[in-house]
C-alpha positions as CSV (number, residue, x, y, z in Angstrom):
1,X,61.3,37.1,-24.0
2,X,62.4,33.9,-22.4
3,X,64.9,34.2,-19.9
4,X,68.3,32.7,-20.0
5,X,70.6,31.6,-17.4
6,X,74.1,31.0,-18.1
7,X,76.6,28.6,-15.6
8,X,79.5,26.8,-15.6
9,X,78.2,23.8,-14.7
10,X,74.0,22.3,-15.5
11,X,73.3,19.3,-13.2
12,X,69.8,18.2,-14.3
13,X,68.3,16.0,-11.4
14,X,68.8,15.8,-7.6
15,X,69.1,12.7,-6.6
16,X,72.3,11.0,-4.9
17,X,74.2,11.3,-7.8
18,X,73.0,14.7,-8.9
19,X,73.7,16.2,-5.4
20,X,77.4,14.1,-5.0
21,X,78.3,15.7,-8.1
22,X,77.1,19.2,-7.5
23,X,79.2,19.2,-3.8
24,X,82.6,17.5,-5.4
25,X,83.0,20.2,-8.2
26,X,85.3,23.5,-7.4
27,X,83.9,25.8,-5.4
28,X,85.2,28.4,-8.0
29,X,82.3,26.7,-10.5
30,X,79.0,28.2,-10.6
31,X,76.3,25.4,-10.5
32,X,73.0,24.9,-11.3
33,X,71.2,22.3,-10.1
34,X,67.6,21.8,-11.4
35,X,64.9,19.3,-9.6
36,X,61.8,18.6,-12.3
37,X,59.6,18.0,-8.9
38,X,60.8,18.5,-5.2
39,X,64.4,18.4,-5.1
40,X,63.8,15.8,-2.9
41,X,61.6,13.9,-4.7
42,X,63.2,11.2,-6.7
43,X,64.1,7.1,-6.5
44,X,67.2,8.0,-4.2
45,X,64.8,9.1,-1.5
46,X,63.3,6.0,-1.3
47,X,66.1,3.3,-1.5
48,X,65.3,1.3,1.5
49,X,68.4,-1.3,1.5
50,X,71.5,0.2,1.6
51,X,74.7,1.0,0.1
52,X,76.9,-2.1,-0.8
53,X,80.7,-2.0,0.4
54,X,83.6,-4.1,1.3
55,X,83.6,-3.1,5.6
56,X,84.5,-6.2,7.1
57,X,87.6,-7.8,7.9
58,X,86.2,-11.2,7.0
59,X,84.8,-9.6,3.2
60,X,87.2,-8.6,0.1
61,X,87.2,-6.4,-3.0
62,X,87.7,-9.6,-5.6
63,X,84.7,-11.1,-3.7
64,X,82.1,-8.0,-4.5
65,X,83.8,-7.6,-7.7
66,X,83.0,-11.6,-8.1
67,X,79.7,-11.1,-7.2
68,X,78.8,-8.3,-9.4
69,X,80.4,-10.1,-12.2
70,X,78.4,-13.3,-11.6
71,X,75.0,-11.5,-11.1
72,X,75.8,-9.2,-14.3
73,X,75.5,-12.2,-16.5
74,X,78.3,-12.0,-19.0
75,X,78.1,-8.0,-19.8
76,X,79.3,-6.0,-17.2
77,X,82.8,-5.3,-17.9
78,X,85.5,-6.2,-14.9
79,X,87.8,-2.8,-15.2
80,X,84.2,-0.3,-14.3
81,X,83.1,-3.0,-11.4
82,X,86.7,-2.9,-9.9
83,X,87.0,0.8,-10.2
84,X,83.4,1.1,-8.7
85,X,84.1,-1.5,-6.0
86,X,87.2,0.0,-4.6
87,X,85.9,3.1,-4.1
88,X,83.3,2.2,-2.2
89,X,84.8,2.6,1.6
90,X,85.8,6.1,-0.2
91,X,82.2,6.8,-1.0
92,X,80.5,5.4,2.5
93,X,83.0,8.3,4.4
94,X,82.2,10.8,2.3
95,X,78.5,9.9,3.1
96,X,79.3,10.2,6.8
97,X,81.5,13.3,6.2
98,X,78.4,14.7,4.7
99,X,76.2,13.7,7.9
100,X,74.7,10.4,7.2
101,X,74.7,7.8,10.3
102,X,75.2,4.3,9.2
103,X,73.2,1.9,11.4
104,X,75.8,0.1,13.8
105,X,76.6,-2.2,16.2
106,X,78.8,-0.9,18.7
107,X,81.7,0.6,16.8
108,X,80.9,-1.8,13.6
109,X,78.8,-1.2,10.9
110,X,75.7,-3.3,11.2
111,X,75.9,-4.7,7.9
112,X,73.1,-6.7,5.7
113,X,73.2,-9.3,2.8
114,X,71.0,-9.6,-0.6
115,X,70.8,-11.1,-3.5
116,X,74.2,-12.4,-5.1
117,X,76.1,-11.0,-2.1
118,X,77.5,-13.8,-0.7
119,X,79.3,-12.1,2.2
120,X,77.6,-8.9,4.6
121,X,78.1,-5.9,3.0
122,X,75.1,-3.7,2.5
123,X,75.7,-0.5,5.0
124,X,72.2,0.9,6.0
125,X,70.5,3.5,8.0
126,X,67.7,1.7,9.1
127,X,65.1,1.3,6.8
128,X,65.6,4.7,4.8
129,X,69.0,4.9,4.0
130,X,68.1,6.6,0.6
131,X,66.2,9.2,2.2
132,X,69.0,9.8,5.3
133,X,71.7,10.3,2.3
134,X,69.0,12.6,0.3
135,X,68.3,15.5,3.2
136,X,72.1,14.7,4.3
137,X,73.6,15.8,1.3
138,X,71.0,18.4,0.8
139,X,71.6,20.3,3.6
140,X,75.3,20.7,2.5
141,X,74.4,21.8,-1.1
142,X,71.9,24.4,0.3
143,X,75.7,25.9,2.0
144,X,77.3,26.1,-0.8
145,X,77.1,29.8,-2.2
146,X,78.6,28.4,-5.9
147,X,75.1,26.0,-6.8
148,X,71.9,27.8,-7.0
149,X,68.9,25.1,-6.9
150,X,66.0,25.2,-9.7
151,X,63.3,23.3,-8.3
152,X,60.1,22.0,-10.4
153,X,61.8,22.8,-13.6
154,X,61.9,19.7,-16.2
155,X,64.0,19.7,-18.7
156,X,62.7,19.3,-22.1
157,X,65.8,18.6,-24.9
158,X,69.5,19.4,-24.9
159,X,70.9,22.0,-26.8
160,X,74.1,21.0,-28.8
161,X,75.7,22.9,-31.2
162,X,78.9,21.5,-33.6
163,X,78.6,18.1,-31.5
164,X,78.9,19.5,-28.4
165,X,76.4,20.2,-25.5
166,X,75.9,23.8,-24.7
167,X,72.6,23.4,-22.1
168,X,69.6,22.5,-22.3
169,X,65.5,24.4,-22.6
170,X,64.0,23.6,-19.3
171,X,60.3,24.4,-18.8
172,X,59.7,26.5,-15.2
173,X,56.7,24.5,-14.1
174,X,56.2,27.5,-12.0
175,X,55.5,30.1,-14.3
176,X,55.1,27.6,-17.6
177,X,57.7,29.4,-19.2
178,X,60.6,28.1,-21.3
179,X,63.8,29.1,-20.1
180,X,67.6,28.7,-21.8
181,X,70.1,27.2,-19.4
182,X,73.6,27.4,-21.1
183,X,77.0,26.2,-19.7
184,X,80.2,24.3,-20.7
185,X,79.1,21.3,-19.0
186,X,76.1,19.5,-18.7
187,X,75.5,16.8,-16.5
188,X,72.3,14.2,-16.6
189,X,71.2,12.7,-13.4
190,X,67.9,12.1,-14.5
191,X,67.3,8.3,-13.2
192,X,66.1,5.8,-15.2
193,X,62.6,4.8,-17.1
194,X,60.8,2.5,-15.3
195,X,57.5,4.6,-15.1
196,X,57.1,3.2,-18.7
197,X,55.3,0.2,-17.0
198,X,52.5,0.0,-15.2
199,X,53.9,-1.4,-11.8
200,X,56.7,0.1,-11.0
201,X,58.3,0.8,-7.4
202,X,59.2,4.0,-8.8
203,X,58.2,7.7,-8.6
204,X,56.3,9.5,-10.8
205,X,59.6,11.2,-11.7
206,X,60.9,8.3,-13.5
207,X,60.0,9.0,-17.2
208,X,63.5,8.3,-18.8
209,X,64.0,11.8,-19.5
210,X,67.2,11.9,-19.6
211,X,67.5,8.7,-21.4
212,X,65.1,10.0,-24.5
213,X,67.2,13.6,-24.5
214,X,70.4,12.1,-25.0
215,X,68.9,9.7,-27.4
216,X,67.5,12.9,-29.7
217,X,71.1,14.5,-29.5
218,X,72.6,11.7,-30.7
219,X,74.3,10.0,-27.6
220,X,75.0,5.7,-28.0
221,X,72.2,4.1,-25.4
222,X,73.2,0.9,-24.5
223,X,71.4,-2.6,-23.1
224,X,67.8,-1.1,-22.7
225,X,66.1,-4.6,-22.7
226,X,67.4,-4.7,-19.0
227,X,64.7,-3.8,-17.4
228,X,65.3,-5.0,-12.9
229,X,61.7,-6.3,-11.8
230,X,62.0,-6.1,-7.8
231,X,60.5,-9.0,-6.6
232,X,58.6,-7.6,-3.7
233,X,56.2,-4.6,-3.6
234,X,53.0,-4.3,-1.5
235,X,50.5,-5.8,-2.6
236,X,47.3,-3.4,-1.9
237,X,44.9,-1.1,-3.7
238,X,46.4,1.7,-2.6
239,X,49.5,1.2,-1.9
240,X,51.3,3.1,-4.8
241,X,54.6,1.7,-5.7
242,X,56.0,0.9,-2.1
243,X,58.6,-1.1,-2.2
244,X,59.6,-4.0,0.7
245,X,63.1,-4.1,0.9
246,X,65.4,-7.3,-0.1
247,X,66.9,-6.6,3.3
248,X,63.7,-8.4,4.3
249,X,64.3,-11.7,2.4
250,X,68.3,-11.1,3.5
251,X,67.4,-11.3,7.1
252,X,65.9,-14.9,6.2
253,X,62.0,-14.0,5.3
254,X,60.2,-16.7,3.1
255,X,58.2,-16.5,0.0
256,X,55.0,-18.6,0.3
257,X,51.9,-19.4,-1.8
258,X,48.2,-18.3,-0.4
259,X,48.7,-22.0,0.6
260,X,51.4,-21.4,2.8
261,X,53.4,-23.4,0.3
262,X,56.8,-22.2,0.1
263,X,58.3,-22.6,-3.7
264,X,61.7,-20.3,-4.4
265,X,63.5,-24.1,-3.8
266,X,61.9,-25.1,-6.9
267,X,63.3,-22.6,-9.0
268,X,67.1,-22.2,-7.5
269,X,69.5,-23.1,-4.5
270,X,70.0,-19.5,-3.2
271,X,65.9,-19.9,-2.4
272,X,65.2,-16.1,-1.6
273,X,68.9,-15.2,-1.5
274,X,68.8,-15.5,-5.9
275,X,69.6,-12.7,-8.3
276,X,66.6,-10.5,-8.6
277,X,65.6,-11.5,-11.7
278,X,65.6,-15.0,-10.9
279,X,63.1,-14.5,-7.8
280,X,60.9,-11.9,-9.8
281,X,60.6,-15.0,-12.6
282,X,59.9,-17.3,-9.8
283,X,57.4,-15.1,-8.7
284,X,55.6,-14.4,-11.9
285,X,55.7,-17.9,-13.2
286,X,53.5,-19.2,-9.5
287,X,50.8,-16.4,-10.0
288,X,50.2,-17.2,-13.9
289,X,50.3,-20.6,-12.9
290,X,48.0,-20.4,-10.0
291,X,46.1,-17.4,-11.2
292,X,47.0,-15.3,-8.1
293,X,46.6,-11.8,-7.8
294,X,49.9,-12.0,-5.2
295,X,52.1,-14.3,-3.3
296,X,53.2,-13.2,0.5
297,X,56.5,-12.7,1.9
298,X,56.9,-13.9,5.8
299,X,59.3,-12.1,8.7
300,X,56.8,-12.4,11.6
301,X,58.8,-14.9,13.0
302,X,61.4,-12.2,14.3
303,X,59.3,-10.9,16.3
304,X,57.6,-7.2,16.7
305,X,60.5,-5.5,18.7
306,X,63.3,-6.6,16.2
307,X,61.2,-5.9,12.9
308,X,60.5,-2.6,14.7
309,X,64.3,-1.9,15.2
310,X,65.1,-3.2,11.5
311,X,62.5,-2.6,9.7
312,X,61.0,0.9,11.1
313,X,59.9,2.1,7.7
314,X,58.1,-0.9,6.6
315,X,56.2,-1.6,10.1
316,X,55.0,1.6,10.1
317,X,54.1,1.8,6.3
318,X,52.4,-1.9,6.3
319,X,50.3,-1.1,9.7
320,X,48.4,1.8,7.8
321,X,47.3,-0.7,5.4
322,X,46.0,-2.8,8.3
323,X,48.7,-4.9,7.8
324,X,51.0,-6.0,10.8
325,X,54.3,-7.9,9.6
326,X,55.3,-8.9,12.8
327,X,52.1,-11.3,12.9
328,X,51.3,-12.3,9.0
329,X,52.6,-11.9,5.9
330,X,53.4,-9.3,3.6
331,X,51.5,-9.7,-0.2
332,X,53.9,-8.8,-2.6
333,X,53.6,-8.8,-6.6
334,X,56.9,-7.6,-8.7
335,X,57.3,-4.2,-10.2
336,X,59.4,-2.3,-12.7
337,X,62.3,-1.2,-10.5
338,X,65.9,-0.6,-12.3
339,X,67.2,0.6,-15.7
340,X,70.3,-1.2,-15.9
341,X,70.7,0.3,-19.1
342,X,71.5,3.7,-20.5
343,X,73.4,6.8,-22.0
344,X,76.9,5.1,-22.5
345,X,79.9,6.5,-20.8
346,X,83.1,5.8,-19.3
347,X,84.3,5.4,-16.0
348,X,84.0,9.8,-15.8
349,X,80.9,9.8,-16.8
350,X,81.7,11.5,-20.4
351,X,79.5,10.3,-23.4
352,X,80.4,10.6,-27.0
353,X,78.5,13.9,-27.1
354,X,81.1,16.7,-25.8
355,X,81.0,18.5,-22.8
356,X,78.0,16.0,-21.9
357,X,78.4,13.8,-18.8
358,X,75.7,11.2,-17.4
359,X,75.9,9.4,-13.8
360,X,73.3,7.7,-12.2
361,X,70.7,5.6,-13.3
362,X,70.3,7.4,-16.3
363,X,74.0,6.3,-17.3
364,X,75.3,2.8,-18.4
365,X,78.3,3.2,-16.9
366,X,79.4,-1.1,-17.7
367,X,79.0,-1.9,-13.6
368,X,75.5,-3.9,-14.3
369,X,75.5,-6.0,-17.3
370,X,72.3,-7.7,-17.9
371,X,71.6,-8.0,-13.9
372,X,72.2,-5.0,-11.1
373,X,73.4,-6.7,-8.1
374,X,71.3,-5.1,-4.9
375,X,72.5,-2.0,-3.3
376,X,75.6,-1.2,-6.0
377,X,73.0,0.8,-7.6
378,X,73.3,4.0,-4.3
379,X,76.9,3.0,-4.6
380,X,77.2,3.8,-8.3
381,X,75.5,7.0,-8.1
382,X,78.0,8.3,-5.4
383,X,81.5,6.6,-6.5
384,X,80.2,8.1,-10.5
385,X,79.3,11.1,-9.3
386,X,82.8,11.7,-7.7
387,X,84.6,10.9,-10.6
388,X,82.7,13.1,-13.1
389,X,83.4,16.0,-10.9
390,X,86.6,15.4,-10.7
391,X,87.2,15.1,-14.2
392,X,85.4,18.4,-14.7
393,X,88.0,19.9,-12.3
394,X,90.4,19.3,-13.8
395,X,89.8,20.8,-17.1
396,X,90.1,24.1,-18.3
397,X,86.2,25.2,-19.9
398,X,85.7,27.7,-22.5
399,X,86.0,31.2,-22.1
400,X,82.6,31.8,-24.4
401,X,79.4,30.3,-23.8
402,X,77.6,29.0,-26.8
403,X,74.5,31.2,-28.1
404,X,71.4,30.1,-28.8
405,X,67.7,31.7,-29.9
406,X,65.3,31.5,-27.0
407,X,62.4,29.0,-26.9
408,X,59.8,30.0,-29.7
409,X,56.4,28.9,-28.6
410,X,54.1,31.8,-31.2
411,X,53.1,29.4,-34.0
412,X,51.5,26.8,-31.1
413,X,48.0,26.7,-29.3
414,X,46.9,26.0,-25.7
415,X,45.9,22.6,-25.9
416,X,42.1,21.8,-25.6
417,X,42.4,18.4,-25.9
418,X,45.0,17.1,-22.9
419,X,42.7,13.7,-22.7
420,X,44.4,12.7,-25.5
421,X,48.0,12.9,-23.7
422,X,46.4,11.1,-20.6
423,X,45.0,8.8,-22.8
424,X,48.6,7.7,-24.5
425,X,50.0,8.1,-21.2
426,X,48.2,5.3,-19.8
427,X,48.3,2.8,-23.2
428,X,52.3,3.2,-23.4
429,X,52.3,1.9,-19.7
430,X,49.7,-1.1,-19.9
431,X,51.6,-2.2,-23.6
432,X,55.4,-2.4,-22.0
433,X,53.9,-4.4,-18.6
434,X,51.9,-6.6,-20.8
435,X,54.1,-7.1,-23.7
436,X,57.7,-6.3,-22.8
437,X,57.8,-7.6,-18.8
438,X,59.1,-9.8,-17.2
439,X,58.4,-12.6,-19.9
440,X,58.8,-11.6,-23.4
441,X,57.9,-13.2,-26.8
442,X,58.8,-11.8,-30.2
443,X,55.3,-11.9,-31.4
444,X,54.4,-9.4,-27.6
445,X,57.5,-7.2,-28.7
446,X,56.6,-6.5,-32.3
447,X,53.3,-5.8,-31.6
448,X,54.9,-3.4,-28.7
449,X,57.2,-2.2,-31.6
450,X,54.2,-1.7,-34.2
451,X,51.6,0.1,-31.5
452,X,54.7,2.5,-30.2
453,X,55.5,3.2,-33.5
454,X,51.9,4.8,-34.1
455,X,51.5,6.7,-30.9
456,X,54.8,7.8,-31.5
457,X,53.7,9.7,-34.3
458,X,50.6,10.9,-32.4
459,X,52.6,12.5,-29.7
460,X,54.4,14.1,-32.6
461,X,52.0,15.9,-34.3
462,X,50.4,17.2,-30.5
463,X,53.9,18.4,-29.5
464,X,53.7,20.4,-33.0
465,X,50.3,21.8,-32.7
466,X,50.4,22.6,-28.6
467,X,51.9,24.1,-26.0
468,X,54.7,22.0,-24.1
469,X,53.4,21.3,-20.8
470,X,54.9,18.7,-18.3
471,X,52.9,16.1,-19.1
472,X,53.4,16.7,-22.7
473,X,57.5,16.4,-21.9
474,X,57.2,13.1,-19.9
475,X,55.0,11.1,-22.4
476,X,57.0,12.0,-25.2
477,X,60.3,10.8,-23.6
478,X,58.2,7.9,-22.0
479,X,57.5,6.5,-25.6
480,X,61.0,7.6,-27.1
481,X,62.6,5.3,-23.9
482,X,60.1,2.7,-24.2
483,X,60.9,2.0,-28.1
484,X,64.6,1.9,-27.3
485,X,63.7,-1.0,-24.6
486,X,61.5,-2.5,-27.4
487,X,64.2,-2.3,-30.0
488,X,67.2,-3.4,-27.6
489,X,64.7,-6.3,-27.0
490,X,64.3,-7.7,-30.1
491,X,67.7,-7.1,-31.4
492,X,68.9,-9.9,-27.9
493,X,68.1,-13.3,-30.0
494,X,68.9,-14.9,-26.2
495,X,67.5,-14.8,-22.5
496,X,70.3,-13.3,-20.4
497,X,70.0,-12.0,-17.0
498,X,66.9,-9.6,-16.5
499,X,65.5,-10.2,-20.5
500,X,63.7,-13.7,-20.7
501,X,62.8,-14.5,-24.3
502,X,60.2,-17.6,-24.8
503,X,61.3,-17.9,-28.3
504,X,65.1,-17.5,-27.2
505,X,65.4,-19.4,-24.0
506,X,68.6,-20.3,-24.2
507,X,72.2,-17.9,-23.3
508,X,74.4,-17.4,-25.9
509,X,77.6,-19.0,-25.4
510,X,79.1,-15.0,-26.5
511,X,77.6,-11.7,-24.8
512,X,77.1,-8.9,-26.9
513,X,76.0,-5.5,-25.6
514,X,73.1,-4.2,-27.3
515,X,74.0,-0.3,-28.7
516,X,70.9,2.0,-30.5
């Protein structure tokens, strides 16, 4: 028999916005709080550039809500930015309440730009301000008597019952048992999807699981063609997904060709202050065009001791690779970085499902539109994950939890043929980098469509025959994630923001959001 856990409250992922959450509900809620790898493990943990916030005297709300709005192309809607702009001093001192040290000068926060900012207002720690708010906000959950921490279970559907959310099965990667987690209210912090590509800057925990669960239980998913290419990731064999912060290119480094050439002019004013999408295009269109493998990024000028100070993280990183960035430059190719899409919700987090919240990357909570601005994507997770526990507060749950039969694995075999899921694993990646990237085409996206549409029903029939296993769980939310970004894709008949069309170059004079 399969064991079953019942709570108040199921927080599925541990990222900023699953650990914000799990600290802001009643102490009188019992909490579980499940990690599918190391609860530390996760794209929070490695956000490099900060957490953007109106902190100067010289800055204002209307300007970052201007900003967002303008970088969002058309589709984020004003009444979510506001909401998630004002809170933002709110959510930077609960940060420091929870023990994180904002880098500063003096008694000031030493603040950064990126792109679309156009005033200072990216609070960092260092380098690693993911990782500083991560073990920060940690060490206060690990006090708190009310959550007990699951770590290296991964989730594999939701259970709903009469339209509402009851829990969710959750394999224990531990004992590779099935377990039942039931409670009145589940929340999804799962992150996004951006492992469905082959680059990505992303962890290996980015499958869109959360995405593809909600999808199956019949939540709206919304603007999934809005796939964030970060412009800048090293460039080196093995150099898995490490990503080189837009701080860098803030602080005034240069793009260049192997020539030395510099070309970002050529494609907009800003140079290598333009929205992210614009840069990664830029970027893309000079290596096709040349035929480079990489272009390079330049901040040598500032000299070793201030890139030291700055940049810690990246120095350090870089120098293993036998690259020094205070005397050359940094190669850099674009990678999958940002779902701007997701499970749709309001400005609490709640999606049509009852009793079913989702925060975080996972979420579309209307702040990004068609183009995340950098460093309101920590800021989302915190000011999101504040307001769906306070929505949860104050309501009154059930006094029954629902009841459900526990996982039934008899009529299934161990699998002897777990090639096959490495094998789809690695053809669902190269098909979305090579047909639904950074440029797309119709002809590229219906062959995506077509090709999905067959391993989909391969993964099928293995998930019927087999035992579930991780990997099993991740490609089969990996392909249902990737044909919602194929089918968003096609349904756009335009190139907005982050989804560039060759047939469609133009913008539509209306923007539409883009619901499956």
């Amino acid at each position: 028999m399969s064991k079953k856990h019942q709570f108040d409250i199921l927080i599925i992922g541990t990222g900023s916005a699953g650990l914000m959450s799990a600290l802001q509900l009643s102490r009188n809620l019992s909490v579980a709080l499940v990690a599918k790898d190391d609860l530390l493990e996760g794209s929070s943990f490695y956000a490099q550039g900060g957490i953007s916030a109106v902190l100067d005297a010289h800055d204002n709300f209307d300007s970052h809500v201007a900003d967002t709005l303008a970088t969002a192309a058309g589709l984020a809607e004003k009444t979510a930015v506001k909401f998630m702009v004002e809170s933002a001093p709110a959510a930077i001192a609960s940060l420091e309440r929870s023990g994180v040290r904002f880098t500063k000068d003096s008694d000031r926060y030493h603040l950064t730009t990126e792109g679309g900012h156009t005033h200072r207002r990216v609070a960092h720690v260092a380098d690693k301000t993911g990782q500083s708010i991560q073990v920060n906000l940690l060490d206060n959950v690990k006090q708190c008597a009310n959550i007990t921490l699951f770590e290296n279970y991964i989730a594999i559907d939701l259970l709903i019952q009469n339209k509402q959310c009851c829990g969710a099965y959750i394999l224990n990667k531990n004992t590779h048992q099935v377990e039942s987690f039931i409670a009145h209210k589940t929340i999804l912090a799962t992150g996004g999807a951006s492992k469905a590509y082959l680059y990505t800057s992303n962890p290996d925990t980015s499958t869109g699981d959360g995405i593809a669960m909600a999808s199956r239980a019949g939540c709206d998913i919304m603007n999934m063609e809005f796939t964030q290419f970060h412009p800048t990731c090293l460039y080196h064999p093995h150099a898995k997904s490490f990503l080189i912060s837009e701080a860098i290119r803030g602080e005034g480094g240069k793009l260049h060709l192997p020539s030395g050439e510099m070309f970002m002019q050529k494609y907009d004013s800003r140079g290598e202050l333009a929205p992210r999408d614009v840069v990664a295009r830029a970027i893309d269109s000079e290596m096709k065009s040349g035929g480079l493998d990489c272009v390079y990024l330049d901040i040598s000028f500032k000299g070793e001791s201030w890139i030291k100070q700055h940049f810690p993280t990246i120095y350090e990183k870089c120098l293993t690779f036998g690259i020094d960035i205070s005397k050359t430059s940094i190669p850099v190719v674009p990678a999958a970085h940002y779902t701007c899409g997701g499970i749709d919700t309001n400005l609490q987090g709640l999606t049509n499902i009852a009793n079913l919240y989702a925060i975080g990357e996972v979420a579309h909570a209307r702040v990004h539109g068609a183009n995340r601005m950098a460093s309101n994507s920590l800021l989302e997770c915190i000011v999101f994950a504040k307001s769906c526990a306070q929505d949860i507060n104050q309501k009154k749950l059930q006094s029954d939890h629902c009841h459900f039969d526990p996982w039934d694995a008899s009529r299934v075999a161990p699998s002897k043929e777990k090639v096959v899921v490495t094998h789809l694993w690695d053809e669902v990646r190269l098909i979305m980098w090579n047909f639904v990237g950074i440029v797309r085409s119709d002809r590229r996206l219906n062959y995506a469509q077509h090709r999905l549409e067959q391993i989909e029903t391969e993964v099928d029939e293995y998930y019927s025959l087999y035992l579930i296993s991780s990997d099993l769980i991740e490609l089969r939310n990996l392909v249902k994630t990737a044909q919602i970004i194929i089918k968003s894709a096609l349904s756009r008949k335009e190139s907005r923001g982050l989804h560039f069309n060759e047939d469609h170059p133009k913008q539509s004079e209306q923007a539409k959001n883009t619901i499956i």
